[in-house]
N, C-alpha and C positions, 0 to 999 in steps of 0.2 A: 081150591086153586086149580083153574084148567092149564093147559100145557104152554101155554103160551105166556101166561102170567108166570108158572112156574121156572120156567129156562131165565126170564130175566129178574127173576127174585135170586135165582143159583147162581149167574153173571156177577150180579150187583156184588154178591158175598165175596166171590173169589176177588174178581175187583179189590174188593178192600182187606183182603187176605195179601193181595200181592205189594197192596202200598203200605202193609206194616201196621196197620190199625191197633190200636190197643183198645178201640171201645169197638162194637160195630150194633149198630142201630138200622130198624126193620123200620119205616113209614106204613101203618098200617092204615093210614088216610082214606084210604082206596077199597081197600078191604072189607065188602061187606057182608060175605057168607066164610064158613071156616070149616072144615069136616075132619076126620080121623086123618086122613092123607095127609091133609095140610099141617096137622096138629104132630102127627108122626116126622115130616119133612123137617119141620120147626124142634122137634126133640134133637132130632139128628144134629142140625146146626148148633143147637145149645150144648151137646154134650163135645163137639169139636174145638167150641171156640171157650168152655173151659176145662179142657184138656191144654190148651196152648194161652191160658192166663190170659185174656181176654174177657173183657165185659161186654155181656149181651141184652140187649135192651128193645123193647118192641115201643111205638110212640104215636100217638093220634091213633089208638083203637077206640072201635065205636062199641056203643054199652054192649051191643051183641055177638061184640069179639069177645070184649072182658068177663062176660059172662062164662063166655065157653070154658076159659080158663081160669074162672072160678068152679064151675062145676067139675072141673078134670083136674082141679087143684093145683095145674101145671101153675099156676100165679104164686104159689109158692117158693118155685126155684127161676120162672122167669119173670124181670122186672117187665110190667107193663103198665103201661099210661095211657 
């Protein structure tokens, strides 16, 4: 994620932090490389939004998102599609 994608990937979340969301859902559509930073940024988010009873869900990943997150096992605790 370079810094530009990142600030409105962080936007989007608060955004839907501040309208009360109870699910909040990541478009990984766009998405087509993924590294330790981004994978770290993404822990971050998961472990906030279930601390505050929220479901976290990532959607339209491509095989070599899903992959990543099968080999780092995070597919485990985060829902990805």
């Amino acid at each position: 994620m370079n810094t530009q994608r990142y600030c409105g990937f962080s936007c989007n979340f608060v955004d839907d932090f501040l309208q009360d969301k109870h699910k909040i859902t990541f478009d990984f559509s766009k998405v087509t490389f993924m590294d330790s930073t981004g994978l770290s940024v993404l822990v971050r988010l998961f472990k906030i939004t279930r601390n505050l009873a929220k479901e976290f869900r990532i959607i339209e990943a491509s095989p070599f998102i899903k992959d990543v997150f099968t080999h780092t096992k995070l597919n485990k605790i985060i829902h990805v599609q």
